[in-house]
C-alpha positions as CSV (number, residue, x, y, z in Angstrom):
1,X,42.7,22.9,-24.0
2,X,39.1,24.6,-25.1
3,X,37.5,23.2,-21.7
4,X,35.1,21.5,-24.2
5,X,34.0,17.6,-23.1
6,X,36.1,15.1,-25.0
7,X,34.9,12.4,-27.6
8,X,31.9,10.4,-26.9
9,X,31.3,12.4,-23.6
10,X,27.7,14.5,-22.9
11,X,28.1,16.7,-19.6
12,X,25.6,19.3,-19.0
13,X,23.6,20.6,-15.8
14,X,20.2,19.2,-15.2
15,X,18.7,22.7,-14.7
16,X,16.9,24.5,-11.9
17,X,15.9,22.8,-8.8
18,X,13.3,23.6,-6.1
19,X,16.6,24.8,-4.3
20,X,20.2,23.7,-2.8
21,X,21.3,26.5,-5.5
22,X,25.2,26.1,-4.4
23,X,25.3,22.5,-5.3
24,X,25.7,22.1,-8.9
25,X,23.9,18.9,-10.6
26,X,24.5,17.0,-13.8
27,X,24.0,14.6,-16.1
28,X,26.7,12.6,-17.8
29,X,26.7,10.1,-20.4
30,X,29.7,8.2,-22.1
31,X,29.8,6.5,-25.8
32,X,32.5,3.5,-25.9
33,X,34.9,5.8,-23.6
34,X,37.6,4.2,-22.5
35,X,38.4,5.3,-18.6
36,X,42.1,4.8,-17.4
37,X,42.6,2.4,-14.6
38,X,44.6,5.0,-13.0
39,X,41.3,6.9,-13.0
40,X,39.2,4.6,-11.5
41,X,38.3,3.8,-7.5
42,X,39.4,0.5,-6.7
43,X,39.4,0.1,-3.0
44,X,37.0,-3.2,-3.0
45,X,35.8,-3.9,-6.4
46,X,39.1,-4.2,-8.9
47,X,39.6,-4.4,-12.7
48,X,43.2,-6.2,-13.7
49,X,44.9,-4.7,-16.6
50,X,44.1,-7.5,-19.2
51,X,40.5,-6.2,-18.2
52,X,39.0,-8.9,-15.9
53,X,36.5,-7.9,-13.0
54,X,37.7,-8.7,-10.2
55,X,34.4,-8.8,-7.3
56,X,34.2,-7.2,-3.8
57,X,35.6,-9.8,-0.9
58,X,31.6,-8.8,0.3
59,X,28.9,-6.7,-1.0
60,X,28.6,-5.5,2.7
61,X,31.6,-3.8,2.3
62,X,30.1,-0.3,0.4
63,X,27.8,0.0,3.7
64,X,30.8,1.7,5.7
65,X,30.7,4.7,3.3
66,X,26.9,4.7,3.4
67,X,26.8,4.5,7.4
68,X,29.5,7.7,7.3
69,X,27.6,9.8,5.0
70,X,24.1,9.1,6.4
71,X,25.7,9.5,9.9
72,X,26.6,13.4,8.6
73,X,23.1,13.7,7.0
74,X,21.8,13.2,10.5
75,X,24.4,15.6,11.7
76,X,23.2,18.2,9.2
77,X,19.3,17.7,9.8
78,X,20.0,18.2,13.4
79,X,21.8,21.2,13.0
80,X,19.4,22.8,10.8
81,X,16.4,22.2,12.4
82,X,18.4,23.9,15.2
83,X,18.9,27.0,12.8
84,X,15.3,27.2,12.1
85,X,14.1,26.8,16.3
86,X,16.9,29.6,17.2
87,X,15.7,31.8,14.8
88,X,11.4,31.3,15.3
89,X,12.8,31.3,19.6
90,X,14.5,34.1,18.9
91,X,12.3,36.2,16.9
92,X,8.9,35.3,19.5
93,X,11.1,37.1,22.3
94,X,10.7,40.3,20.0
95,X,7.5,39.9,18.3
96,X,4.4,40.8,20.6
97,X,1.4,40.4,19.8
98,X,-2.4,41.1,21.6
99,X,-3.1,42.2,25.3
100,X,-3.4,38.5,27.4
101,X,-4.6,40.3,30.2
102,X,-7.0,43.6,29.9
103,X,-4.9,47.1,29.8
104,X,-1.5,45.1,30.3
105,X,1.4,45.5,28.0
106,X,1.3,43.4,25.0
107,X,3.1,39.9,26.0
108,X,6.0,38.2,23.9
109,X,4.9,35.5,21.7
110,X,6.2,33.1,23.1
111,X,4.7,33.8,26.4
112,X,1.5,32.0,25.1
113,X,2.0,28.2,25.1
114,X,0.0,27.2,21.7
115,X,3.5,29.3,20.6
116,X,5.8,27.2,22.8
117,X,3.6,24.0,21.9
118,X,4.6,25.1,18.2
119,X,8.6,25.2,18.8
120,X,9.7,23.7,22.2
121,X,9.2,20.1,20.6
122,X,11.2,21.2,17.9
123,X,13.7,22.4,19.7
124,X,14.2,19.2,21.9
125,X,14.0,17.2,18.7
126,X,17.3,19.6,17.3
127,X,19.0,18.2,20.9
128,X,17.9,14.7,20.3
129,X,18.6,14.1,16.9
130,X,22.2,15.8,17.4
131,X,23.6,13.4,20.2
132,X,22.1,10.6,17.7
133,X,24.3,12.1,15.3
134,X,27.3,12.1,17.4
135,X,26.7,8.7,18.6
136,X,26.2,7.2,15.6
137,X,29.5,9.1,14.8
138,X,31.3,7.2,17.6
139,X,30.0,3.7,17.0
140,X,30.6,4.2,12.8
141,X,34.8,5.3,14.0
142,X,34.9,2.2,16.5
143,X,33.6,0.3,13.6
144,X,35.9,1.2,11.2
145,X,39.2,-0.3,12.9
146,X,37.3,-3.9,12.6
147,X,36.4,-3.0,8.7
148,X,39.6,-2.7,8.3
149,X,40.9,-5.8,9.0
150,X,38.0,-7.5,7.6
151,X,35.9,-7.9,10.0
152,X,32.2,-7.2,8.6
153,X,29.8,-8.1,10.8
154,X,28.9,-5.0,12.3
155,X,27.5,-3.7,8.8
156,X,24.5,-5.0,8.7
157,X,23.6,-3.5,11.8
158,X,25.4,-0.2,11.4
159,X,23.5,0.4,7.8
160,X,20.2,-0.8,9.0
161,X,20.5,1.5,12.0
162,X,22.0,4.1,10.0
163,X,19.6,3.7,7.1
164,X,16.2,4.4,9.3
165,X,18.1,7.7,11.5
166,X,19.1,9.3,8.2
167,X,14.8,9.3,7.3
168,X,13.9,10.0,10.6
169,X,15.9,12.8,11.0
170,X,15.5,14.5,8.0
171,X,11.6,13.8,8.0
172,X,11.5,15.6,12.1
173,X,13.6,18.6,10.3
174,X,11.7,19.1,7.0
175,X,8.5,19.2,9.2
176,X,10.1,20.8,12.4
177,X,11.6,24.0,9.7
178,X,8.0,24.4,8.3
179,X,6.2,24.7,11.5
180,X,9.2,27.3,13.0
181,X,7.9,29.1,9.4
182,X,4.8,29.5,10.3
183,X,5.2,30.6,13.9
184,X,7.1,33.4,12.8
185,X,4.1,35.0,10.8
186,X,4.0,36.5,7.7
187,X,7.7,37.6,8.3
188,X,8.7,34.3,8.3
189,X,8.0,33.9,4.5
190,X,10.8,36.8,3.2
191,X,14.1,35.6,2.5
192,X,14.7,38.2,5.6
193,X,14.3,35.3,7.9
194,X,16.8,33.1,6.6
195,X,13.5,30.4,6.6
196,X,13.3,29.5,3.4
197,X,16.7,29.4,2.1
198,X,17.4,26.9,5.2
199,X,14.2,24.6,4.4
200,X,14.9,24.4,0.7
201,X,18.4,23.3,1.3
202,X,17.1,20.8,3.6
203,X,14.5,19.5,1.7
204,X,16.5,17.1,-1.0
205,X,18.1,15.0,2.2
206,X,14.7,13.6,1.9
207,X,15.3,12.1,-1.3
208,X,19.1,12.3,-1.8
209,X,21.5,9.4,-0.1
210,X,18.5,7.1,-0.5
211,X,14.6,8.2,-0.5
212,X,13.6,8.1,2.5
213,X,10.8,5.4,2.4
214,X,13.1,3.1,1.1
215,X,15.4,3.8,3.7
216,X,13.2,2.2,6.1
217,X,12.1,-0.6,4.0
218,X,15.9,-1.7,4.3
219,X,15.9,-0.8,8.4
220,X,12.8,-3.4,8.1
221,X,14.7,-5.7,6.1
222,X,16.9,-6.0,9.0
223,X,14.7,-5.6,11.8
224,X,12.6,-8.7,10.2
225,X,15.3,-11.0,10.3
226,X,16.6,-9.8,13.3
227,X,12.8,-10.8,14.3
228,X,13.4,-14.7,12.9
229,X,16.5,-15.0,14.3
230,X,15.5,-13.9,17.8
231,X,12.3,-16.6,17.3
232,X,15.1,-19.2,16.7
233,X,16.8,-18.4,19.7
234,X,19.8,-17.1,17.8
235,X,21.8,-13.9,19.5
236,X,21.3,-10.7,18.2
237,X,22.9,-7.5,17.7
238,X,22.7,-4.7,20.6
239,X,20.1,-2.7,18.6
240,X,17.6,-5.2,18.1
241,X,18.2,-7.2,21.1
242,X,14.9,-6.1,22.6
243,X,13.4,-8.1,19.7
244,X,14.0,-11.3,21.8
245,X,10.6,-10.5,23.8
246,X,7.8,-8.3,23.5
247,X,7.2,-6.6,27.1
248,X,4.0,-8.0,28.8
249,X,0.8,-5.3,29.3
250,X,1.0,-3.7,32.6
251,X,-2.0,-4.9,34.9
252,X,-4.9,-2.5,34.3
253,X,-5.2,0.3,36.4
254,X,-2.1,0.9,37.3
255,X,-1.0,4.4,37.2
256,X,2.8,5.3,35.3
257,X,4.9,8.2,36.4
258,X,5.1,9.6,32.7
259,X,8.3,11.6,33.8
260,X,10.3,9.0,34.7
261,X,12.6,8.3,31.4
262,X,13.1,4.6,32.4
263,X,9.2,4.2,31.9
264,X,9.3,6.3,28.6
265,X,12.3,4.5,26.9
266,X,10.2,1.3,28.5
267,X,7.6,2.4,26.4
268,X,9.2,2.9,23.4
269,X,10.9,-0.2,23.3
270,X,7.7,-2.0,23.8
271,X,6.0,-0.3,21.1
272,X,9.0,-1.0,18.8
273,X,8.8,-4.4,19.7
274,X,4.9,-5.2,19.0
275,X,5.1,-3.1,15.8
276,X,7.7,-5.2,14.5
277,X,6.3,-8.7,15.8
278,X,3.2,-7.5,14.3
279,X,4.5,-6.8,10.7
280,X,6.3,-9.9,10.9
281,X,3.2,-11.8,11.9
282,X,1.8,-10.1,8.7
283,X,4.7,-10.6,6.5
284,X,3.8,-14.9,7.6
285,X,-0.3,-14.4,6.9
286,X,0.5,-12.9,3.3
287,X,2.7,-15.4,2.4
288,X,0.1,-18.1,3.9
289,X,-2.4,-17.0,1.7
290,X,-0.6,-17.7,-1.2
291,X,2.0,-14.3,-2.0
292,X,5.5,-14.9,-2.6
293,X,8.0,-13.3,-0.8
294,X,8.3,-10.0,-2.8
295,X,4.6,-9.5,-3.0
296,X,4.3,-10.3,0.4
297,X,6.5,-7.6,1.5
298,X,5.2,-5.5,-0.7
299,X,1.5,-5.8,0.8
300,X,3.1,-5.5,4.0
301,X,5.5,-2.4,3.4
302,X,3.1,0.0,5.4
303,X,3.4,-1.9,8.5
304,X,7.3,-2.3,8.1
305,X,7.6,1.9,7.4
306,X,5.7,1.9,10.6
307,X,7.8,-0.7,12.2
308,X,11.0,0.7,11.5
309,X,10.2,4.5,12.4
310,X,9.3,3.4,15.2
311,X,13.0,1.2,15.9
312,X,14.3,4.5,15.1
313,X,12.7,6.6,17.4
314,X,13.7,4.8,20.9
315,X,16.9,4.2,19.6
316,X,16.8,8.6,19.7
317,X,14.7,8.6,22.5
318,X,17.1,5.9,24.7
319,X,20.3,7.3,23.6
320,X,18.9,10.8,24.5
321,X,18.3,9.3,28.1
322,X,21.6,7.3,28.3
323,X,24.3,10.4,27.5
324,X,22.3,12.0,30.8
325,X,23.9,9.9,32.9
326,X,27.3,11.1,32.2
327,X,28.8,11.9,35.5
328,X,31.3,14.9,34.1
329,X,27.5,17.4,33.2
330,X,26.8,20.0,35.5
331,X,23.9,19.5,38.0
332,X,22.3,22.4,35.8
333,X,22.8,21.6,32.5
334,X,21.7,17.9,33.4
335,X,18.2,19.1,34.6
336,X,17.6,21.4,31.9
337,X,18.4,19.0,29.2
338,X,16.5,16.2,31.0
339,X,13.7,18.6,30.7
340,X,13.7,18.6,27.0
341,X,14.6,14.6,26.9
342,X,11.1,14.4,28.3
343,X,9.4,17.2,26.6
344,X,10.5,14.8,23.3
345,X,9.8,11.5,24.5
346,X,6.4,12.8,25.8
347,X,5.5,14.9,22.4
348,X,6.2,11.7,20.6
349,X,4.3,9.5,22.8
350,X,1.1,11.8,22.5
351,X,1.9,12.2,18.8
352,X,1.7,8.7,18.3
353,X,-0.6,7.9,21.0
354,X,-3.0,5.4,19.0
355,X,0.1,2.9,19.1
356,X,0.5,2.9,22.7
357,X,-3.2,2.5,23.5
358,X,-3.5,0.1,20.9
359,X,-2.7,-3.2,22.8
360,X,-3.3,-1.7,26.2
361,X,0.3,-1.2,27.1
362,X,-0.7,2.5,28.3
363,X,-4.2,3.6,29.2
364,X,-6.2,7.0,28.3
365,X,-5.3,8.4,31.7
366,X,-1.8,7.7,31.1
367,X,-1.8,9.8,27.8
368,X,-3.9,12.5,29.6
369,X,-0.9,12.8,32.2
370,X,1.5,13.0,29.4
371,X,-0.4,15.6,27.9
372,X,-0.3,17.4,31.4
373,X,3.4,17.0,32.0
374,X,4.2,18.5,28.0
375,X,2.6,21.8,29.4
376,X,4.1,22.0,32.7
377,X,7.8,20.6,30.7
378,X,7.3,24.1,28.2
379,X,6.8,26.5,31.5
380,X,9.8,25.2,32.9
381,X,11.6,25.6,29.9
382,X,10.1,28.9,28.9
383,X,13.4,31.1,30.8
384,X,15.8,29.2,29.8
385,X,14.2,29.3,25.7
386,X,16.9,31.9,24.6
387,X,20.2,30.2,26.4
388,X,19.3,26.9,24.9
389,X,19.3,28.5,21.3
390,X,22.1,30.3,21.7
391,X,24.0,27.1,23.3
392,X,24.3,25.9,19.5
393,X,26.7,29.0,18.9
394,X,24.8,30.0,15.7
395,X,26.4,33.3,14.3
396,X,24.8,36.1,12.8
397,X,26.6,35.5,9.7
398,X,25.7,31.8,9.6
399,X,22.1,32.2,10.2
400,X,21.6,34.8,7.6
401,X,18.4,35.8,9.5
402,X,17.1,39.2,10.1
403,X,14.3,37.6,12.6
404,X,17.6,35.7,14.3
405,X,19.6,38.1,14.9
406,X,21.5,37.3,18.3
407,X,21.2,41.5,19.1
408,X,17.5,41.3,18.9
409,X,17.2,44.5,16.3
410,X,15.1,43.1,14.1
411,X,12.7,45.6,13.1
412,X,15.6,48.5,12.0
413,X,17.2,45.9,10.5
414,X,14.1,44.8,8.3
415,X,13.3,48.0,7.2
416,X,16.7,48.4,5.8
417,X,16.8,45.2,4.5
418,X,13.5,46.2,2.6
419,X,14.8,49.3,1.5
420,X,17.6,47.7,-0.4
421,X,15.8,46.0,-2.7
422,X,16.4,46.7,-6.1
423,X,12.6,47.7,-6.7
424,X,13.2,50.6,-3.9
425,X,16.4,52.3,-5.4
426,X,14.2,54.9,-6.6
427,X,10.8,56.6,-5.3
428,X,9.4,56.5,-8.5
429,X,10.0,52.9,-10.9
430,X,10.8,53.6,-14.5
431,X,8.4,51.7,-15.2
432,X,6.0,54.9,-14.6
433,X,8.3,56.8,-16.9
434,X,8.1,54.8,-19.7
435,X,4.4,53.0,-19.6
436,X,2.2,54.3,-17.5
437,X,2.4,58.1,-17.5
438,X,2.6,58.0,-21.8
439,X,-1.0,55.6,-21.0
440,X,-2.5,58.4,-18.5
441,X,-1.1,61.5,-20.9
442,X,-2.8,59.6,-23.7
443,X,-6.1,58.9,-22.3
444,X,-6.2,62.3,-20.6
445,X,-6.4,63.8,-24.1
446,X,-8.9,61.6,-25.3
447,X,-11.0,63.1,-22.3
C-alpha cells in the first residue's frame, strides 16, 4: 500500500550510467522470499507444486529468445548508424569550408573525397547491416514454427550466427557514429547535433545481451566444430558449409575484376575459411604441446575473435549481394544499391587487406585496384548522397538534430537553439550581481 519493497526484498537503482538515460537499471536482492508459482516463467524449465525442478527438454531451447533479441540489436545498430550517416550527409551539404579551386565559391564538404572516404563506408555499412537484420529476421520466424514442435536443430546455428552479427554490428555502429562525429566538426560535439545522445545510447549494445568478445568466442565455438565435422566428412549447416574446403590460391598473376561481387563474396568466403582452418589448426598445436582443452582455447581465443568476425562479415557481405538479385527492384534502385554493396565489400577488403595478402589469395595490385574502384564507387555515389539518407525516412523529430535537419536551416536554427540555454536567459548572469561586481567594488576601493 506504501509502494515500499516487501520483507526480505532490496530494490534500488544502480545509479548514473555513461548514458541510455531512459532505461532505468537496478539491482535486486531477495532474503528466503518465497516467489508464487503463479509468478514465475515456466515455458521450458518447470517447478511442480510439491517443489521439485523439473529441467528444460534441451538447454538449446533458451537460444530462440536470444536469436530474437540479438536479431533486434542488429536491427537497432543498423538503424542508428543510419541516424548518425543522415545527419554528418546531411549537415556536409550545408557546411562549406575553403576555396578548392583559386577565387571559386567555397565547395560543400562533402565535395572533397577524404569527407566522403569518412562517411560513404558508413553509410553502406547502415544498408548492409540492415538487410542482415531483416534476414536474420526471416530465417529466426521460419525457425520458430520447427521450435515449436520440437524441433531444435536449427539453434545451434541460428545462435552462433546470431551471436557474432549482434558484435559485429554493433562494433561497425559504435565506430561508424564516432567517425560521422568528427566529420561534422566542432558542431558535432553539442547535444545540437543529436550525435551524442545517439552514440551514448548505442554504446551499451556492446556489452549488454552478451559482451561482445564473448559473443564471438561462442560464434567460434561453433564454427570449430563445424570445422571437425566438415574434416570428418559429416554435413553441415548452410552457414558454414563453405567450411568443407578452403578455396585454392589463384595462379599468380592473374588479374581480378574487384567489381564483380561474385569475386568479392569469393573472397570473403575464402578468407573466412583459412582464418578458421587456421585457428583450428592452432587450437590442435596447443593442445599437442601439452594444454588441455580450456587453456588451449584460451591461448587460442585471438585467432577465434578473428576467425569468427570474419564468418560474420561475408555472411553481411553475401547476403548484401544475394537480396540484389531480387527480380521485383527497379533497374535504378538496383544499380545504386549495388554501388554501395561494393563500396562495403571493397572498404572491408582494403581495411582488412593483410588477411587477403596473407596466403597469396589476392596480390598487391589487386588491393591497389580496390583501392581505385572505392574512389571512383564515392563519385558515383556523391549525387545521389542526400536521397539515400533520406530513403531511411528519418523525421525531424526522430533525429533530434539541428545539423540533420531534412530543411537544411541549420545555422538559424543553431543560433536559436544556443540562445535558449538557460545560461542566455539574461545578458548579464547573476552571478555578476552577486560575486563579481561586490569583488571589483571592493578592490576598486582599496585602489
Amino acid at each position: 500500500e506504501d509502494h515500499k519493497p516487501l520483507p526480505g526484498v532490496i530494490v534500488g537503482d544502480i545509479g548514473p550510467k555513461f548514458g541510455y538515460d531512459v532505461i532505468d537499471n537496478g539491482f535486486l536482492a531477495m532474503d528466503n522470499v518465497r516467489i508464487p508459482r503463479e509468478n514465475m516463467f515456466m515455458k521450458y524449465s518447470k517447478v511442480e507444486p510439491d517443489g521439485t525442478y523439473v529441467k528444460p527438454p534441451s538447454s538449446k531451447l533458451a537460444y530462440g529468445t536470444m536469436v530474437h533479441v540479438r536479431a533486434f540489436i542488429v536491427r537497432d545498430s543498423a538503424k542508428s548508424l543510419a541516424m548518425a550517416a543522415t545527419i554528418a550527409t546531411r549537415y556536409s551539404c550545408v557546411r562549406r569550408q575553403s576555396e578548392m579551386k583559386p577565387g571559386q565559391p567555397e565547395p560543400q564538404v562533402l565535395d572533397y573525397v577524404t569527407q566522403q572516404y569518412k562517411l560513404f563506408p558508413h553509410l553502406a555499412a547502415a544498408y548492409a547491416f540492415w538487410l542482415t537484420a531483416q534476414t536474420m529476421l526471416s530465417v529466426y520466424y521460419e525457425s520458430t514454427d520447427k521450435i515449436s514442435k520440437g524441433d531444435i536443430s536449427v539453434l545451434p546455428e541460428l545462435h552462433a550466427l546470431s551471436a557474432g552479427l549482434k558484435a559485429l554490428s554493433s562494433w561497425a555502429a559504435n565506430t561508424g557514429m564516432e567517425e560521422c562525429r568528427l566529420a561534422c566538426g566542432g558542431h558535432g560535439y553539442s547535444h545540437a547535433s543529436g550525435l551524442p545522445r545517439l552514440y551514448t545510447n548505442l554504446t551499451p549494445s556492446a556489452t549488454y545481451e552478451g559482451e561482445n568478445t564473448v559473443m564471438m568466442l561462442q560464434t567460434a565455438r561453433y564454427l570449430i566444430k563445424s570445422y571437425n565435422q566438415s574434416q570428418r566428412g559429416e554435413k553441415l549447416a548452410d552457414s558454414v558449409a563453405y567450411l568443407s574446403g578452403v578455396q585454392q590460391v589463384p595462379v599468380a598473376g592473374r588479374t581480378k575484376n574487384m567489381l564483380d561481387l561474385g569475386i568479392l563474396c569469393d573472397a570473403y568466403r575464402h578468407r573466412a575459411a583459412r582464418l578458421v582452418h587456421d585457428a583450428a589448426v592452432q587450437m590442435r598445436s596447443e593442445m599437442q604441446a601439452g594444454k588441455d582443452h580450456p587453456d588451449a582455447w584460451n591461448a587460442t581465443s585471438v585467432d577465434l575473435v578473428k576467425a569468427a568476425t570474419a564468418h560474420s562479415q561475408y555472411f553481411v557481405v553475401k547476403n548484401f549481394a544475394e537480396r540484389l538479385t531480387d527480380p521485383t527492384l527497379d533497374s535504378s534502385i538496383s544499380d545504386v544499391l549495388t554501388r554501395l554493396c561494393r563500396l562495403h565489400a571493397l572498404h572491408g577488403l582494403v581495411t582488412n587487406s593483410g588477411d587477403f595478402l596473407e596466403d597469396g589469395y589476392l596480390t598487391g595490385a589487386d588491393i591497389r585496384q580496390a583501392r581505385r574502384q572505392i574512389n571512383s564507387l564515392m563519385a558515383k555515389l556523391r549525387p545521389d548522397a542526400v536521397a539515400l539518407v533520406d530513403a531511411f525516412d528519418f523525421p525531424d523529430i526522430f533525429l533530434k538534430s539541428i545539423l540533420g535537419r531534412y530543411d537544411g536551416n541549420v545555422y538559424e536554427h543553431l543560433l536559436e537553439w544556443a540562445r535558449s540555454s538557460p545560461l542566455n536567459k539574461t545578458e548579464v548572469h547573476e552571478s555578476y550581481y552577486k560575486y563579481l561586481k561586490p569583488f571589483l567594488q571592493a578592490n576598486r576601493a582599496k585602489l
